[in-house]
C-alpha positions in Angstrom: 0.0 0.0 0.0 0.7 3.6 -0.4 -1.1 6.6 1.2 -1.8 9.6 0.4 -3.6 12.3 2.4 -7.0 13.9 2.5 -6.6 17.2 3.7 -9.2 19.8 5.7 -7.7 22.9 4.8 -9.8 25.6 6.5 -8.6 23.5 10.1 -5.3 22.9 8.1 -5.6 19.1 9.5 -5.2 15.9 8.2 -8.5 14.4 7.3 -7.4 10.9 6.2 -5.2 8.8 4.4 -6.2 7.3 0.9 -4.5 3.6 1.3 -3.6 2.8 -2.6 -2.9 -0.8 -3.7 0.8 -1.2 -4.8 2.7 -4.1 -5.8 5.4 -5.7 -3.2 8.0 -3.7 -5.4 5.9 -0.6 -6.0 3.8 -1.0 -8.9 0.8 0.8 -9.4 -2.5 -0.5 -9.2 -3.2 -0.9 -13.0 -0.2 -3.4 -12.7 -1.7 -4.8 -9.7 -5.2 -5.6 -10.8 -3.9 -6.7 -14.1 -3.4 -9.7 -12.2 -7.1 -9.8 -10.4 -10.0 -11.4 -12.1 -13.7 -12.7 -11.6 -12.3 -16.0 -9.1 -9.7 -13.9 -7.3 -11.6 -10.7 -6.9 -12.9 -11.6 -3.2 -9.6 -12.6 -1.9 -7.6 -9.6 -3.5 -10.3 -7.1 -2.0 -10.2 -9.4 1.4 -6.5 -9.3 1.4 -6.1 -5.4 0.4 -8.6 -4.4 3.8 -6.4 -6.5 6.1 -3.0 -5.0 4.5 -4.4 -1.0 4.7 -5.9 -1.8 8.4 -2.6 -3.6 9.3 -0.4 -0.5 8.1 -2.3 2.3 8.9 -2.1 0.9 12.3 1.5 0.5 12.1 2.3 4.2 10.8 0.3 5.7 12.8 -1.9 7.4 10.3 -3.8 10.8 11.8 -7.3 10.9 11.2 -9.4 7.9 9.2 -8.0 5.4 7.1 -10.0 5.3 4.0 -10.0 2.0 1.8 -10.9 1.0 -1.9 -13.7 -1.9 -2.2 -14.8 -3.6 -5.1 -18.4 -3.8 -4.5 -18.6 -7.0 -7.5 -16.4 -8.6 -5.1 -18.8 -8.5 -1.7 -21.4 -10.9 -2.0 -23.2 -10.5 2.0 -22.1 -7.3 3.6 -22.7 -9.3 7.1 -20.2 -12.2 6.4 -17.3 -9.6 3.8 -17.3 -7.9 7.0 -15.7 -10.0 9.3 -12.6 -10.0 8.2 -12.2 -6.0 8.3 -13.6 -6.1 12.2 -11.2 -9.3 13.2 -8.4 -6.9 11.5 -9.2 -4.0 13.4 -9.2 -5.7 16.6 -5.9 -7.7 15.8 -3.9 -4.1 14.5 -6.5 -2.0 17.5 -7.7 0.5 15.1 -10.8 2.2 15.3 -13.4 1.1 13.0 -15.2 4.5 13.5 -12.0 5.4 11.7 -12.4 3.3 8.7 -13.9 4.7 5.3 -14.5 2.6 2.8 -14.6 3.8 -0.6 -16.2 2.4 -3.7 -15.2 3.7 -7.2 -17.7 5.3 -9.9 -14.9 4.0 -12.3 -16.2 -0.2 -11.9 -19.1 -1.2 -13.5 -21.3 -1.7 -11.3 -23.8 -4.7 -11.8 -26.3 -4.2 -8.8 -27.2 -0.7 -7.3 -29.5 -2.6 -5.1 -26.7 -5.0 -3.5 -24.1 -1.8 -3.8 -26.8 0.0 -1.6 -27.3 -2.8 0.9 -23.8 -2.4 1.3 -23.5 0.9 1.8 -26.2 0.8 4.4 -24.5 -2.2 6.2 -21.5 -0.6 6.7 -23.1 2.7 7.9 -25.1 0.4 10.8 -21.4 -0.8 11.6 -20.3 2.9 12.1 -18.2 3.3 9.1 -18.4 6.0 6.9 -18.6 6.0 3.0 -17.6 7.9 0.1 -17.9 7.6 -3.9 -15.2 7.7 -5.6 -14.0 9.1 -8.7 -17.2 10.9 -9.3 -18.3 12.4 -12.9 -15.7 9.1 -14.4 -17.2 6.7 -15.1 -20.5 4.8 -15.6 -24.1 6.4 -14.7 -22.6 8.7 -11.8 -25.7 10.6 -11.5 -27.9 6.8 -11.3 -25.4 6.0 -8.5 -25.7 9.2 -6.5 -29.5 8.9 -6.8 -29.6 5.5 -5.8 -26.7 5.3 -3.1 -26.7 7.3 0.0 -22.6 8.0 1.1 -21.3 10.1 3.7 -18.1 11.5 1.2 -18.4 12.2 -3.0 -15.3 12.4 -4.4 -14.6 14.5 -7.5 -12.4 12.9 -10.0 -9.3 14.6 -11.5 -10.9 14.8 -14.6 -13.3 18.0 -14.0 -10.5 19.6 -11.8 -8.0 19.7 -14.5 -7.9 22.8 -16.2 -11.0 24.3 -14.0 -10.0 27.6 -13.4 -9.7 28.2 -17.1 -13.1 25.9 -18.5 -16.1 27.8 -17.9 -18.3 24.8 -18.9 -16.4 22.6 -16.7 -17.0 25.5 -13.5 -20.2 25.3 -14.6 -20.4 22.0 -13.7 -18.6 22.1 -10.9 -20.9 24.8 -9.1 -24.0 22.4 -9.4 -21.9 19.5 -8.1 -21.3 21.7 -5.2 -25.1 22.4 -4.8 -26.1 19.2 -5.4 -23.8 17.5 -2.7 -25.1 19.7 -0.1 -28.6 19.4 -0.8 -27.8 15.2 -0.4 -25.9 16.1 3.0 -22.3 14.4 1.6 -19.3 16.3 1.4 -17.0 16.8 -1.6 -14.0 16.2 -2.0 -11.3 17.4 -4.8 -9.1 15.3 -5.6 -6.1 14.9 -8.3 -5.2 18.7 -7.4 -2.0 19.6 -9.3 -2.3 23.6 -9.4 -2.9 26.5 -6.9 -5.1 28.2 -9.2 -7.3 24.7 -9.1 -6.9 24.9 -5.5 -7.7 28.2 -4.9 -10.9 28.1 -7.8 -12.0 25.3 -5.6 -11.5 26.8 -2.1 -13.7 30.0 -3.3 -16.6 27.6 -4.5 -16.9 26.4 -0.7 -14.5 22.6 -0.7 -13.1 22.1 1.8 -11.6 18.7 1.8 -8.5 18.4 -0.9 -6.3 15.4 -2.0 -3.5 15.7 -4.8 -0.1 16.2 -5.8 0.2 19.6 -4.8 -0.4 18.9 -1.3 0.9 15.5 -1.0 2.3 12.5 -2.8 1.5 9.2 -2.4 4.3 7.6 -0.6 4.7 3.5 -0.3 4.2 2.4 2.9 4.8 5.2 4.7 3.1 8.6 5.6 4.0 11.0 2.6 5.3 14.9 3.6 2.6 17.4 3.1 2.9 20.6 1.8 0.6 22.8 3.2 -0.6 26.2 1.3 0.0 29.4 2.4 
């Protein structure tokens, strides 16, 4: 795993820490779930909530922990759970500390089961967020049909915002939209301080990227906080 922080900048504290699958010598995820398919999926996803639990305990990490889950892979909530609570006992880390994030970018096959999920893991005092929002398929489906504590907004409308009037556009009713749901945003994939700074004056608060902080392997990365 690397991580990589989620930042609250207006209390200029550490939020969380994104825990990013890595290969043993460092490889990035693509590499990584090259090598995952349909009859490993469960044990890979198993395996990667043990490994963030186990090192996020280990480093330390300020604030929550937030993990990646491949909703595909969880077939009952009840029983994909136990292995996250037996790790958080074993390691003593705080499952109110836990998010668990699941990614707009998977295709989805079940909103239903994905919701069930959701709602499990909020009854087990976890929080949520979507990931990668406005990515990939039937975002605005998902947000309707899945309540999650966190929205994530992916790279891809943060690039080159302060310039893009369509893409502020946007942006603004993303904003809106989020807080009429009750779920915060979050920006992430920011490279500029004129993104940054676009973003702060639209009312985000929360902020993860390479400006502030780079993913570091197994370790808690240096953050750079603005001026």
């Amino acid at each position: 795993m690397a991580f990589q922080p989620i930042l609250r900048l207006s209390r200029r504290e550490v939020f969380a820490h994104e825990a990013l699958v890595r290969g043993q010598g460092g490889q990035d995820a693509g590499e990584v779930f090259r090598h995952v398919n349909v009859d490993t999926r469960y044990q890979f996803d198993q395996a990667c909530r043990v490994k963030a639990i186990e090192l996020a305990s280990r480093l330390g990490v300020p604030g929550y922990v937030s993990i990646n889950f491949m909703p595909n892979a969880v077939y009952r909530p009840e029983l994909c759970i136990r292995t996250t609570l037996a790790a958080a006992r074993t390691y003593d880390f705080p499952v109110e500390k836990i998010i668990f994030e699941f990614t707009e970018g998977e295709m989805v096959e079940d909103h239903g089961h994905l919701r069930e999920i959701v709602q499990h893991y909020h009854q087990r005092g976890f929080l949520t967020a979507f990931d990668d929002f406005g990515a990939g398929y039937s975002g605005l489906k998902l947000l309707a049909d899945v309540a999650t504590d966190l929205v994530k907004l992916d790279m891809a409308l943060v690039r080159g915002l302060p310039a893009d009037p369509r893409r502020q556009k946007i942006l603004r009713h993303v904003v809106s939209l989020c807080a009429d749901l009750g779920a915060e945003l979050i920006a992430e994939g920011v490279e500029t301080r004129d993104e940054l700074r676009f973003l702060q004056d639209e009312g985000i608060d929360l902020f993860q990227g390479h400006l502030l902080a780079k993913p570091a392997f197994e370790a808690l990365p240096e953050i750079h906080w603005p001026d």
